[in-house]
N, C-alpha and C positions, 0 to 999 in steps of 0.2 A: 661477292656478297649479295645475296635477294636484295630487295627493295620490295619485295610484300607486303604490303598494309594489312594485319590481320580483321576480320572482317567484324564491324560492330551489332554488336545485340538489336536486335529488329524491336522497335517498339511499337505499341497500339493507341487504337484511339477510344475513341468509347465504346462504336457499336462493336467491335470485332473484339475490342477488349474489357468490356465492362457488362454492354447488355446483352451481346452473345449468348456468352457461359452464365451468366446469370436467369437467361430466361431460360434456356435450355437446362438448366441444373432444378431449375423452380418447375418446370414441365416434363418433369423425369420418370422416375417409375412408381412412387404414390398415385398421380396422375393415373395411369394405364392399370395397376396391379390391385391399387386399393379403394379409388375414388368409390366404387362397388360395393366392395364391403364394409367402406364408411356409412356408405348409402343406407345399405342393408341394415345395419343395426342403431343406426340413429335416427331413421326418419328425415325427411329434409329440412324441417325448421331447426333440428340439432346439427343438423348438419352446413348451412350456412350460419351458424351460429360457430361451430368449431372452425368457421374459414375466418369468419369477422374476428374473431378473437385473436386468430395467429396470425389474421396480416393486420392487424392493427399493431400486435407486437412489431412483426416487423416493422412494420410500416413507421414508426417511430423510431425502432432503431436505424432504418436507413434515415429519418432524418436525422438523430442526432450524429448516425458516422460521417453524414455530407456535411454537417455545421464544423466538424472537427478538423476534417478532408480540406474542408476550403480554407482554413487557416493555416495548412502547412501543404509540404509536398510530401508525400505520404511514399516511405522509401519501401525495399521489402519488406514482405512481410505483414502487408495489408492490418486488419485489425488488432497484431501485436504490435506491429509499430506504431499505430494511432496511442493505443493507449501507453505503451511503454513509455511513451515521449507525451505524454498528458499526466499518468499518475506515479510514472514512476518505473526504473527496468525491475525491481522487485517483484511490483504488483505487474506489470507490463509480463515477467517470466512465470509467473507462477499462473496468468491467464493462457500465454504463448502455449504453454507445452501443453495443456488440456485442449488448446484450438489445431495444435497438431494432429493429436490425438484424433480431434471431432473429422478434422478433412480425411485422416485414415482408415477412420471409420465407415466415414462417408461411401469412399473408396468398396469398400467390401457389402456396403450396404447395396450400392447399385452394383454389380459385380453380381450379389444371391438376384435380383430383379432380375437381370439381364439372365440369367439360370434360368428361371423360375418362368422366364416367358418361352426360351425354350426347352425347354422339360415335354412341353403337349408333343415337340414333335421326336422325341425318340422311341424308339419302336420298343412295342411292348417286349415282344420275345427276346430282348438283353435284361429286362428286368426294372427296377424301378429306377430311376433317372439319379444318375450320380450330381444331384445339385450345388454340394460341395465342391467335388473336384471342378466341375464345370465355372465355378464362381471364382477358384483356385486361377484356371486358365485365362480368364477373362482380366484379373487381374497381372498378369504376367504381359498381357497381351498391351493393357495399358501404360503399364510400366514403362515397357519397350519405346512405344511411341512418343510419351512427354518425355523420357530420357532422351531421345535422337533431338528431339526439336517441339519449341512450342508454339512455333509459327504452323509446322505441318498440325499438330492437336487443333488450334483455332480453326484453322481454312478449313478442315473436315467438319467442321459445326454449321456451315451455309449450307452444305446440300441436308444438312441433318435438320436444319431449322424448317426447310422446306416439306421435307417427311412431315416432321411434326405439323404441321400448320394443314397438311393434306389429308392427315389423319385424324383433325379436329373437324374440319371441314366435311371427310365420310360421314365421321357421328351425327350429325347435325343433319344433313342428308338424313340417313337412316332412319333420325328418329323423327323426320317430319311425314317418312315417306312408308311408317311400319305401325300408324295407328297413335292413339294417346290413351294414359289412366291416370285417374288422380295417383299423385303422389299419397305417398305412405306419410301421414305426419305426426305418428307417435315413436319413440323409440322399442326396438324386440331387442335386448343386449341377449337376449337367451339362445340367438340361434348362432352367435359364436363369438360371443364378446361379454361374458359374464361377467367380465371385472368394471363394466360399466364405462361412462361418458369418458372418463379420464385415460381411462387405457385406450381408448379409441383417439381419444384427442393425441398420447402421447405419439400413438403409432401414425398418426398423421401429419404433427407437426413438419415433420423432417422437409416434406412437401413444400415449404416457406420457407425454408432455411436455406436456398439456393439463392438465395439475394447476395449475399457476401462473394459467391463463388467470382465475381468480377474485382472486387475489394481486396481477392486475395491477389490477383494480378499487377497490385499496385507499383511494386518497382519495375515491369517491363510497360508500364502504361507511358505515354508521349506527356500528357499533359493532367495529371490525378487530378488536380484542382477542382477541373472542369468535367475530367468524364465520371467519377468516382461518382458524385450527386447527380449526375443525369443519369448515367444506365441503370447506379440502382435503384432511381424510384421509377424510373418508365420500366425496369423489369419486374419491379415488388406490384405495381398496378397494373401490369399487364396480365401479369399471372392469375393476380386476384379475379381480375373480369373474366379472364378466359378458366378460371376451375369456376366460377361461377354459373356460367355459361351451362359448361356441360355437365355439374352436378344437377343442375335441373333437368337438364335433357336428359338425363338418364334416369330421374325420379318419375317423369310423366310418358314414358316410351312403355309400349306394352308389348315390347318385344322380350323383357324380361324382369324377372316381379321381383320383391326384396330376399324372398327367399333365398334365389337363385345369385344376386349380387354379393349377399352373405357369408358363401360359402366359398372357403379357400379350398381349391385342387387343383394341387401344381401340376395333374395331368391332362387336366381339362384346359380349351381355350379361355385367353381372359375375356371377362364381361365385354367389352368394347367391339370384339370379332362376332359377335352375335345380335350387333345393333349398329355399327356404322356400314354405310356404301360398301357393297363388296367385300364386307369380313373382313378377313385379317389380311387381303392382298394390299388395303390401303393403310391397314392398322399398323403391321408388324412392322417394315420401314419405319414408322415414325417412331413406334413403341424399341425400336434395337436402337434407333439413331439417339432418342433423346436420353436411354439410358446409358448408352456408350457415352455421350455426350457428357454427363453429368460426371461418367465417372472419372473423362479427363480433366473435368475442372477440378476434382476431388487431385491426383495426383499432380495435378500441376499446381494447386492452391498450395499443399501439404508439405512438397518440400521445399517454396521459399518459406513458410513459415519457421522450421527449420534451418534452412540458411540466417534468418533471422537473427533467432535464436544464437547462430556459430558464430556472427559479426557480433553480435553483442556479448560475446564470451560466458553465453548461457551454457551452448552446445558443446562439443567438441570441434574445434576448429578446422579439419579434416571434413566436415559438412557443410563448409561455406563456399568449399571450392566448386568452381564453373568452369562448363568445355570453353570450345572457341566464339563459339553461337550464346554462352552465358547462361546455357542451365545449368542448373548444380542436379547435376547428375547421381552423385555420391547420394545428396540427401534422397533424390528419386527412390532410388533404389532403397535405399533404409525404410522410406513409405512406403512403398509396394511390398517388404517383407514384413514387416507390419503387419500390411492387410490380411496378407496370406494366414499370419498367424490368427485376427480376429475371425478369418471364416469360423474355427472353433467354438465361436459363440452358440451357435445354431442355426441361425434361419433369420430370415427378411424383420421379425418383429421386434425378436431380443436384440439386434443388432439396431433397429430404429429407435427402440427404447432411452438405450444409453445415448446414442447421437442426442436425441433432443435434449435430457438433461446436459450434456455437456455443452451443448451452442446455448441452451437458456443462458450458463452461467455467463458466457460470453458478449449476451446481448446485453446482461444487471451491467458490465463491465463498462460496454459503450456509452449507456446510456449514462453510468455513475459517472464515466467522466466528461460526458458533456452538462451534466446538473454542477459537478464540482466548477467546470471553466468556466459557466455563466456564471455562478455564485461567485468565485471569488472575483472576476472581472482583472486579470493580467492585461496588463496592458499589451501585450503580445496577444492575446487572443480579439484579435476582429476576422470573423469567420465571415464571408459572404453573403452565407446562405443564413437564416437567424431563426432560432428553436429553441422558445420559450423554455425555461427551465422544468414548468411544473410539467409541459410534454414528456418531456425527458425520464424525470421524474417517472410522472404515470408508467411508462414503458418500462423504466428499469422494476420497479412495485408487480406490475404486470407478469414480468417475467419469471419476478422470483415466486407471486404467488401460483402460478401455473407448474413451475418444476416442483412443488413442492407438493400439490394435488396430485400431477402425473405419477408420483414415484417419490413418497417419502426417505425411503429407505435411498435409494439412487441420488437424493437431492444432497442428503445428510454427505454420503461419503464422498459425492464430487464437491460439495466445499468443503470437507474434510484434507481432501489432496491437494488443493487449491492453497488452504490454508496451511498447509505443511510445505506447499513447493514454495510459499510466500516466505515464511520462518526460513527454511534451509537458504534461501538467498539473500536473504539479508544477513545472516550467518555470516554468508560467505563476503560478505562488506562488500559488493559490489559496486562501483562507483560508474557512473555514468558523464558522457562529454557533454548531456545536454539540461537544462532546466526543465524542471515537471509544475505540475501547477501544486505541486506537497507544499512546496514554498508560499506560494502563494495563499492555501489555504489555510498557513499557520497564520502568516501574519494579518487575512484578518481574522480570525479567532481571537489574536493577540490583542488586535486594535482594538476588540469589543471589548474585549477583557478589562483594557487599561480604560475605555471609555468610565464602563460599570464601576472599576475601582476608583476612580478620580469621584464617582460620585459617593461612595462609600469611603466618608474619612475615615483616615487610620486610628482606630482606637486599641486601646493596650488589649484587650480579649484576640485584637486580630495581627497580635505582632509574630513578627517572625524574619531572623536575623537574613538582612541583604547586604552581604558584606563585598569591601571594595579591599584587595589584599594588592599593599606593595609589597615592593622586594627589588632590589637591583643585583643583585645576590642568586647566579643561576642556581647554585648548589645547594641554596638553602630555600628555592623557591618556591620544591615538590614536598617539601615536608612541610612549608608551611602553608602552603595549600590543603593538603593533607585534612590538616588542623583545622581552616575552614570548613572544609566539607563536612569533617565531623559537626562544627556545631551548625550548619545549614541543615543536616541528616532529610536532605530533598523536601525541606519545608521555605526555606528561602533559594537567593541565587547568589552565587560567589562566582566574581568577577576580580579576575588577579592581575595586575596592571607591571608592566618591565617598564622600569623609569631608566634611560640615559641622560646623562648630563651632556648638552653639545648644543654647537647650533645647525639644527634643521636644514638650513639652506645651503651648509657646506658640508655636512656629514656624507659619510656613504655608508652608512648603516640602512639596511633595508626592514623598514621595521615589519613587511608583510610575511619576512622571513624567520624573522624572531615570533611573529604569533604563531605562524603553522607549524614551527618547531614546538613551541608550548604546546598547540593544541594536538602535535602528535603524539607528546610526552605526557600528557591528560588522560588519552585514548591506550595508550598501551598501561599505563596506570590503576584506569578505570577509574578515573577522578572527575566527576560533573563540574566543571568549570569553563567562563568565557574566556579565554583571553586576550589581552590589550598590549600594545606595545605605543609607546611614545619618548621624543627625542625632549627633552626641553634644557631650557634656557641656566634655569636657579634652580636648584632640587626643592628647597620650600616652594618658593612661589608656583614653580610647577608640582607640585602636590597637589597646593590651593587647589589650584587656575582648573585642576582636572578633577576634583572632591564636586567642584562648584556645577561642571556640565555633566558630570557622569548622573546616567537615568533620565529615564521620562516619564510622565505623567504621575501616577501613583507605583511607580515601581523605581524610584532614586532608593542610593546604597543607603543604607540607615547604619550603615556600621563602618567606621575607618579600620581596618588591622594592616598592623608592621610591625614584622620582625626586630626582635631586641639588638641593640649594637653595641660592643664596643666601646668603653671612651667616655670621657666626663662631655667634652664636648658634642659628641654626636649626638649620647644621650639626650643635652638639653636642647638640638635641634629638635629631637621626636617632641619634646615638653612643650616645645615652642609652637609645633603642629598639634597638638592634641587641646592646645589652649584654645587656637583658632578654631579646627575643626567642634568645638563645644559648643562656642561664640554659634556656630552654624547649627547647631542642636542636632548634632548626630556624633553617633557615642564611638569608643576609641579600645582598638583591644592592641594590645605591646604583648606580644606571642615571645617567652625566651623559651626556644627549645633546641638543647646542645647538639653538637652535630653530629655526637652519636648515636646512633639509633634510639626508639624509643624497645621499650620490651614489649614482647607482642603478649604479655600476658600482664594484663592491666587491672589491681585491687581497689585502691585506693583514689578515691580523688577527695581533697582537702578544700573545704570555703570558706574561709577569715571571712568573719563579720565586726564588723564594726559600726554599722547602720547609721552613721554621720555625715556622708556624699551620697548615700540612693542607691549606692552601686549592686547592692546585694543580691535584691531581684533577678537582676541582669545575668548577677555571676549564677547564682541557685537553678534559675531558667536555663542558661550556658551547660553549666552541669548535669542538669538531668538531659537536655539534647545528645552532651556526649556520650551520657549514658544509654541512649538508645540505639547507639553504634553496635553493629557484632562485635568490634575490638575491644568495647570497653562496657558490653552487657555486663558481664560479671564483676565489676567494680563497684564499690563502700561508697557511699555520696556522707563525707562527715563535715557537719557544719559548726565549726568552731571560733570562738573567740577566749577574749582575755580582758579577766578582772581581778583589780587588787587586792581586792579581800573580801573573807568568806561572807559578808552577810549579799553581796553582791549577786554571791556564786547561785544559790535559789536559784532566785528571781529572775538571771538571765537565761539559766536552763528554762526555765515556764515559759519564758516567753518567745526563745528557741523553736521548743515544743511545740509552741500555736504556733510559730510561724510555720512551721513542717507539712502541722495539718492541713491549716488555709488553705497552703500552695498544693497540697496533693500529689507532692511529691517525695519520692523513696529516699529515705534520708536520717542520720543519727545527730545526734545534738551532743557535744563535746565544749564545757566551758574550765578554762584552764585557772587555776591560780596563779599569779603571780607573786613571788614574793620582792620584796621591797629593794634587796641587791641584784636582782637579776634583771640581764637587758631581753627588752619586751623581743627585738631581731633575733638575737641568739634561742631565746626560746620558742619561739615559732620554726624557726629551724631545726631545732632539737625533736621539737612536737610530729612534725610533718617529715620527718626524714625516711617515713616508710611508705608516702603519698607520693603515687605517680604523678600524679599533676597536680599544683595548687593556685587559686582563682585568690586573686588579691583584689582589692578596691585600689582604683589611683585618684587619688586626688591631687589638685592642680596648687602648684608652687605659687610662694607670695615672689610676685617679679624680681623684690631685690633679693631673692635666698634661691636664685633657681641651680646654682652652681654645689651648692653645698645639697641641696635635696637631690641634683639627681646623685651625686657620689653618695645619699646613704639610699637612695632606692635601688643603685647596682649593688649596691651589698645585700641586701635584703633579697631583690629577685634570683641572684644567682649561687644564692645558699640553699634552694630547692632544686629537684630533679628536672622539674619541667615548671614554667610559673605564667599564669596567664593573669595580665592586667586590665582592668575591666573599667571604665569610665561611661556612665551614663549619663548623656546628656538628652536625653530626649524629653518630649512634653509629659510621657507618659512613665518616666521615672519612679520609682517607690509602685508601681500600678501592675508591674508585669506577674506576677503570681499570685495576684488577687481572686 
């Protein structure tokens, strides 16, 4: 048997894995191909004006992805795992797969560069230069190389760095040693940029956008903490000095005038061979290395993002897989066919275009969620490095107002996808192993919330039923949940409580087992409710004991409901609770609903008045909420009582009537005669026998009759279909349909 150790994934440090490919991606082919025709049609004050602008973007989004960086270890997958593990794997997938996209892109964008610089030298007599196919091969070429190994892609970027840095050094040369002219300092968009500042801006972007190319490197890095915030902002500021640098030198060299930088011809040499040291002997090395350069960080960024995406069960799981050496190969190649396919786009600008809108969306991303970590203050977030919120802020504002000038149109449909891959994943319930700061942002929302309401007392215009639902009763638990939601109809919160009787410290009842059973028989329901579970001691006392701590601040349950029981004596245990529960000025609903279904087609709903307890409001209020259910829209809201004799009858219909008005609520008025041998019970059941549900008043027994009242209130509730009893204790009694 071998005893082979198979050999472990090589990891990096900052410079070879952070600011390497970062500064080499940020000195790529905008750099060599455009800096020129930037030139050309903006004049130079627009033209350090469109530098300050996109490295200020960045320039803030690297700080807020190094404040984010430093409070965790940033695994694959660079800025989708920042965020997915900040706002959430929803919002984390539905940015992932657009930043996929963007490294893919990326890919094919230097791939037409690296075409486009050799184009001058294919001989004319085969005809005009195949810059596609050549862009085609370029990427296959890449492919190859981050597939085998990402250590050999890296080491190739030092002698490339040295190109580059030798090729900046000719220009500078060149242009101290080939004369000077004032720079040009108006803009001429007419000599090939008619669409103006923003089109120019958009096409240059891409140019800053290589800051991240090390951030994508994150899970093969030694130490993210540490290298993630130093290589990107020593490559975001290196970059910036050094396009600075030679956007000047090439505005005041009169080796070649704006005209001439203006003009795009992929047959011609680029502007740079005609003003640095020795042309293009010193040029093209740096100009082939740093776009080769760029476009390994492009397919090595691309498909751990990707692998990402496959661990967190975005992807397909068949693209998470790694060689021996730990690249994910599979996904390589899924990038590089990709790219192949966006060469179809056309050419270096349409394919820059879209890059920038889709990394803008990416930067709003970073930046939103280091505005949200500081705002809400997790106590898990103590980041290092520390970037004021309104930074943050500004950058993500920044971003989005810039994608939206560059390419309205472009802006629209990449949040358009964004916000569709968002939707389809949450769709798909995704649940994640880790905490997002979502949590954190509700509750303080919430805190302020509850702050705000504690100073706003509750007054009857601002009620709205917080009901606390028992039940020890699994089978009768979801229908009478049900029943509360109906009358919350997502204006209040229903919170349903499993009582055991036992004691605590000997049971083996798991009560965190009985909630998440509730709360998955809620979810597959579609029932808005919290649920609670507890063991206690007494069933009254523990009733009490938990009526008394349930809620905080200005959001305690305003409403007790329990299901109807059974039994002279049970009964007068609920009488016994609802006496208390009153004492405590929150009101009492005794739900009897049979255990046979209810009919899903619902006419009638029945309200006994009798306006002697208060209760009516309550009930008429109750009524119309359950009438603004889909189940129970097309349902009769009839409000009736009973009187002995007819000079009665009038008068209480009139004042029915105004009640109806007042309340402004949908409702008929029905007042019954009674005659003098008929029992008042038997005719309300007679009356209402074709009422799906009917809303009673309770009122509270004289202590020594509590035995004989409740055996004539179970005859009375359970001679109707469904019967709901209504006790109002609160301050705001007789007030609620005012």
């Amino acid at each position: 048997m071998s005893n082979t150790i198979a050999p472990q994934p090589i990891k990096f440090g900052t410079f070879l894995g952070v600011f390497t490919p970062s500064v080499l991606t940020i000195l790529g082919v905008m750099m060599y191909l455009r800096f020129g025709w930037v030139l050309g049609n903006l004049g130079l004050p627009l033209t350090l004006l469109t530098v300050f602008l996109a490295s200020t973007i960045t320039f803030i989004t690297g700080l807020s992805a190094s404040a984010i960086s430093t409070n965790m270890k940033v695994g694959i997958g660079g800025e989708y795992y920042m965020i997915s593990r900040s706002l959430g794997i929803q919002l984390g997938g539905a940015i992932g797969i657009p930043l996929f996209l963007c490294r893919t892109f990326s890919l094919t964008l230097y791939a037409f560069g690296l075409a486009e610089s050799i184009a001058p030298f294919w001989p004319v007599e085969w005809g005009a230069p195949p810059v596609q196919l050549m862009a085609a091969l370029i990427i296959l070429f890449a492919t190859a190389v981050a597939g085998k190994s990402a250590s050999l892609s890296l080491k190739m970027q030092l002698p490339i760095m040295a190109a580059v840095g030798l090729s900046v050094i000719a220009l500078i040369i060149g242009v101290l040693s080939g004369g000077f002219q004032a720079p040009e300092m108006e803009p001429n968009y007419q000599r090939s940029a008619p669409e103006g500042f923003w089109f120019v801006f958009a096409v240059f972007f891409p140019a800053v956008t290589g800051f991240s190319a090390g951030i994508g490197m994150s899970g093969d890095l030694k130490d993210s903490k540490k290298s993630i915030p130093r290589g990107t902002i020593l490559a975001i500021v290196t970059g910036a000095l050094i396009y600075i640098v030679i956007l000047i030198s090439l505005s005041v060299t009169a080796k070649v005038d704006g005209e001439t930088m203006a003009r795009i011809d992929t047959s011609a040499l680029p502007i740079w061979s005609k003003v640095a040291f020795l042309g293009m002997v010193l040029v093209y090395p740096g100009l082939w290395g740093a776009i080769l350069s760029s476009a390994f960080g492009s397919i090595l960024g691309g498909p751990r993002v990707l692998q990402a995406l496959s661990l967190d069960k975005i992807a397909p799981k068949i693209l998470g897989r790694t060689s021996k050496t730990g690249q994910p190969t599979i996904a390589t190649w899924v990038t590089g066919g990709i790219a192949l396919l966006a060469v179809t786009l056309g050419d270096l600008n349409a394919v820059g275009r879209w890059v920038t809108v889709f990394f803008l969306t990416l930067y709003i991303a970073i930046n939103l969620a280091a505005v949200i970590e500081k705002l809400v203050g997790d106590l898990s977030y103590r980041p290092t490095i520390k970037v004021h919120w309104l930074i943050s802020l500004l950058g993500c504002v920044g971003a989005g107002v810039v994608m939206f000038l560059i390419n309205p149109i472009a802006c629209v449909i990449a949040i358009s996808v964004e916000i569709a891959l968002y939707w389809y994943l949450k769709r798909k319930a995704l649940r994640s192993s880790w905490g997002d700061v979502r949590a954190g942002l509700w509750s303080s929302i919430a805190r302020i919330a509850l702050i705000k309401l504690k100073e706003k007392q509750s007054m009857a215009r601002n009620w709205r039923p917080n009901i606390l639902l028992f039940s020890s009763n699994p089978s009768r638990l979801m229908k009478l949940t049900r029943v509360a939601n109906w009358f919350s109809q997502n204006k209040g919160i229903v919170t349903v409580c499993r009582t055991l009787v036992g004691d605590i410290s000997n049971t083996d009842v798991d009560t965190r087992e009985i909630q998440q059973k509730m709360e998955d028989d809620f979810a597959n329901q579609n029932i808005t409710a919290f649920p609670e579970a507890y063991v206690v001691p007494n069933f009254e006392e523990g009733i009490i004991g938990i009526i008394q701590a349930n809620g905080l601040a200005g959001m305690q349950s305003n409403t007790v409901m329990f299901g109807w029981t059974n039994g002279s004596d049970r009964i007068q245990r609920l009488l016994r609770i609802v006496r208390i529960v009153s004492s405590m000025n929150r009101n009492s609903i005794l739900a009897y609903v049979p255990e046979t279904e209810m009919s899903s087609t619902h006419n009638i709903i029945d309200v006994w008045w009798r306006g002697m307890q208060k209760n009516g409001d309550m009930m008429l209020l109750l009524a119309h909420l359950l009438n603004l259910n889909t189940d129970w829209r097309h349902a009769r809201v009839r409000l009736r009582t009973i009187v002995s004799s007819e000079p009665e009858q009038e008068p209480m219909k009139e004042k029915l009537r105004s009640l109806i008005d007042d309340s402004r609520i949908s409702a008929t008025c029905d007042v019954i005669l009674k005659k003098t041998e008929e029992d008042a019970v038997d005719l309300m059941h007679k009356s209402s026998k074709d009422a799906d549900l009917v809303f009673l008043g309770l009122a509270l027994p004289e202590k020594n009759n509590v035995e004989g009242f409740a055996e004539n209130l179970d005859k009375l509730v359970v001679g109707f279909k469904s019967t709901i009893l209504v006790r109002n204790a609160e301050s705001t009694q007789g007030e609620l349909i005012e």
